[in-house]
C-alpha positions in Angstrom: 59.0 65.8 -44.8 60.5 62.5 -43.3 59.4 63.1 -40.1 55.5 63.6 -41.3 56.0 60.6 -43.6 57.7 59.0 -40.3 55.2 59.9 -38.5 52.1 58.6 -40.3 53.4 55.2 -40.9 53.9 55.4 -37.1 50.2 56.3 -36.5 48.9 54.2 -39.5 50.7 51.0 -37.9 49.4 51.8 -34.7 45.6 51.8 -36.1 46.2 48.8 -37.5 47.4 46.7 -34.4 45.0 48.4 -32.2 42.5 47.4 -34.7 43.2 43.9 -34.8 43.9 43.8 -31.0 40.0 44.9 -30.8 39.1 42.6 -33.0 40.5 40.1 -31.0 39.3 41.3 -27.5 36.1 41.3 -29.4 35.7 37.7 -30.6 37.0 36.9 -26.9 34.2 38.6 -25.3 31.6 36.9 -28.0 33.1 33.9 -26.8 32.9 34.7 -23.4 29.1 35.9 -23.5 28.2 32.2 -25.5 29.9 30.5 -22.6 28.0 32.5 -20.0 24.9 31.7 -21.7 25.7 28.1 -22.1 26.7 28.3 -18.3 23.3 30.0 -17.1 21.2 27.7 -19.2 23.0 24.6 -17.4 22.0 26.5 -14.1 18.6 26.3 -14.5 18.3 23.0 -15.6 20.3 21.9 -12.5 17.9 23.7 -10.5 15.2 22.6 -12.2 16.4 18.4 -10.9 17.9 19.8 -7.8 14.1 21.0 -6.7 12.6 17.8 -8.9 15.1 15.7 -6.3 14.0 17.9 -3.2 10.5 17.3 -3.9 9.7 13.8 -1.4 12.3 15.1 1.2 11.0 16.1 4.9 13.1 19.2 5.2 11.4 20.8 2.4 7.6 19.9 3.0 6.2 22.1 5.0 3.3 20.0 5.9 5.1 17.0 7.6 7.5 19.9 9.1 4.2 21.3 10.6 3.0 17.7 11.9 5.9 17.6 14.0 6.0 21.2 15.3 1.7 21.1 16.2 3.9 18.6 18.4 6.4 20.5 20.0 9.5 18.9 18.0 11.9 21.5 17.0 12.2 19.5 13.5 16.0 20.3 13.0 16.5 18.7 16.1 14.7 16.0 15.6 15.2 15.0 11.6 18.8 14.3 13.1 17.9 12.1 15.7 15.7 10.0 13.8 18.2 9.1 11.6 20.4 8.6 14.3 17.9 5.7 15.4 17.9 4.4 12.1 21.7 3.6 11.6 22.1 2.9 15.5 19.7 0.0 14.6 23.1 -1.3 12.3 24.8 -2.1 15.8 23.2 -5.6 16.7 24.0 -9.1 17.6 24.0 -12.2 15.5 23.1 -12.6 11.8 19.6 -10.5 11.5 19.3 -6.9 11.5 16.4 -5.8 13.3 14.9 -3.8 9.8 16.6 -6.0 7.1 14.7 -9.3 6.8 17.5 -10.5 4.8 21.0 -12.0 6.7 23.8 -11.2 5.5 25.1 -13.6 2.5 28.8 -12.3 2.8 31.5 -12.2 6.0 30.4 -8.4 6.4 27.3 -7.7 8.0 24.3 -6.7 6.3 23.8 -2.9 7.3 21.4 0.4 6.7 23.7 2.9 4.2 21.6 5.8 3.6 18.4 7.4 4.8 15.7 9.9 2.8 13.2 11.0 5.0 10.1 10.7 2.9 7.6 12.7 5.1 6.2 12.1 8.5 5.3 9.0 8.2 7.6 6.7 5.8 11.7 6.5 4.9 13.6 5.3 2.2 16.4 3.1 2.7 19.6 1.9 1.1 20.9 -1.3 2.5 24.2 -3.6 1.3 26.5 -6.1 3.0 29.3 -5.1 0.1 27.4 -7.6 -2.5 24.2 -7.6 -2.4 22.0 -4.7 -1.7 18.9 -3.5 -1.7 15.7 -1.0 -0.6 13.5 -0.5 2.5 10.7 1.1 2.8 10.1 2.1 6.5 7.2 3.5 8.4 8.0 5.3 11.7 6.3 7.1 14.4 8.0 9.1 16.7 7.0 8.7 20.7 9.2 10.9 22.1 13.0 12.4 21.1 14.0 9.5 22.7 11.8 6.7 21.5 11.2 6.1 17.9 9.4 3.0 16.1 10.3 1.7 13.3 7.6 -0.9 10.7 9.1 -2.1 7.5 6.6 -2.0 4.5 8.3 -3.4 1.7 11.5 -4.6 0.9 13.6 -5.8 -2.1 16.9 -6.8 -3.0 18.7 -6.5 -6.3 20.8 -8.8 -8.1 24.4 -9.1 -6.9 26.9 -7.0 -9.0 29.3 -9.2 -10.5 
């Protein structure tokens, strides 16, 4: 008689505690699920800007892509070496870039930073000499891998950060 009695307060604490342990597992999977849910629905929105941010960018519009190639340019060759020829144009003499139309108001020379290739025809340009910076809008037309020219549309410079 002990032993039964023994024996279902055993089993009876054992249903218990495995019932709470599922319980538990339980709300952690609820929890789990929400977060995936949150997770996925950041996802697409970050997809959604990522292609909203890809959308005036060479390397994804096939129609500039395909004005190079009716050319012969292998375009991931040459996407590199135009901005190559961009930023080589940093390297010069004296206080006026050849693209910035503004000198340098600092020690530090005024110089390109980074490049979005618009299409095949204009680029977007950052440019700072460390305080003052500014945008360029650039046309370009590429001669050859080795010769590429460069027109500067518009301009503007920001106010200095204090």
């Amino acid at each position: 008689m002990y032993l039964f009695l023994f024996t279902l307060l055993l089993v009876l604490f054992m249903f218990v505690n495995s019932k709470g342990i599922i319980e538990s597992y339980d709300k952690k999977l609820i929890k789990a699920e929400n977060r995936v849910e949150a997770y996925k629905d950041s996802i697409a929105v970050l997809s959604d800007e990522n292609l909203e941010l890809l959308y005036f960018n060479l390397e994804n519009n096939d129609d500039a892509l395909s004005y190079f190639e009716k050319f012969g340019y292998d375009t991931s060759e040459l996407i590199p070496i135009i901005k190559d020829a961009l930023i080589s144009k940093n390297v010069y003499e004296g206080d006026d870039h050849p693209i910035i139309p503004y000198a340098s108001m600092t020690e530090n020379k005024i110089m390109i930073n980074k490049i979005r290739l618009l299409n095949h025809k204009w680029i977007l340009t950052d440019f700072t000499d460390g305080k003052y910076w500014g945008e360029l809008l650039i046309s370009y037309t590429v001669k050859d891998l080795n010769t590429i020219e460069f027109k500067l549309e518009d301009y503007l410079m920001y106010l200095p950060r204090e």
